[in-house]
C-alpha positions, -999 to +999 in steps of 0.1 A: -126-014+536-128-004+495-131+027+486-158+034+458-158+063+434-189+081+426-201+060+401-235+035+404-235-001+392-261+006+361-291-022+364-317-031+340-348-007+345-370-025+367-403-038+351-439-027+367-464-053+380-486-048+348-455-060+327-452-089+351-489-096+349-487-097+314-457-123+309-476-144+337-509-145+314-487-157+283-471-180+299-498-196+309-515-194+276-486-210+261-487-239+288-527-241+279-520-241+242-493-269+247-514-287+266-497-290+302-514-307+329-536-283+352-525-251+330-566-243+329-562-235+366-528-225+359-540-194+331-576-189+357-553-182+388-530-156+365-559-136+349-574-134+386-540-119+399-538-095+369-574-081+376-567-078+412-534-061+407-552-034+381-580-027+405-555-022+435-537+004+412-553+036+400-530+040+372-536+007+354-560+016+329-536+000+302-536-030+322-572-032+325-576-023+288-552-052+277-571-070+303-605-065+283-589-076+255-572-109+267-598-123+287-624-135+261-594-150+241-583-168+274-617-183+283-622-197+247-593-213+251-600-227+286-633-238+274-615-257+244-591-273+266-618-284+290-643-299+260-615-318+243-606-334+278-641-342+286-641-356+246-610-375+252-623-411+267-595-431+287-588-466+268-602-498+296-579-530+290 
C-alpha cells in the first residue's frame, strides 16, 4: 500500500448542465448548418432537453434567458432545412 501526502490531484472545474446544454444546442446547429442527415430531429431533441433541464432547476434563469434567445434562431433554421429538402426533387433514371 502507497502512502499519499496531503496533496489532491487538481481536475478541471466541472462544467454545469446549462454549459452542457449549451454545447449540445451548437452542436447540433453546426450539424443542421452542414447539413447532416436527421440533424432537424437531431437540434429538436437538444432544445427539448435544454428546456426541460432549465425548468427542473430553479437557478437557471440564464439558461432559460439564452434559451429565449436561441430558440427562434433554431426554428428558422429547422424550417430552412426542411423547405430546401422538400424543394430538392430526387433525379428518376
Amino acid at each position: 500500500m502507497t502512502v499519499r501526502n496531503g496533496t489532491a490531484r487538481s481536475r478541471p472545474p466541472r462544467r454545469n448542465h446549462g454549459e452542457q446544454f449549451k454545447d449540445e444546442v451548437y452542436r447540433q446547429m453546426f450539424r443542421l448548418e452542414a447539413g447532416r442527415p436527421g440533424a432537424e430531429l437531431d437540434l429538436t431533441m437538444a432544445l427539448l432537453r435544454a428546456w426541460l433541464a432549465s425548468d427542473s432547476d430553479p437557478g437557471a434563469s440564464k439558461s432559460r434567458e439564452w434559451l429565449k434567445k436561441i430558440c427562434p434562431i433554431c426554428l428558422l433554421m429547422i424550417e430552412a432545412s426542411k423547405q430546401a429538402s422538400s424543394s430538392v426533387q430526387p433525379c428518376i433514371q
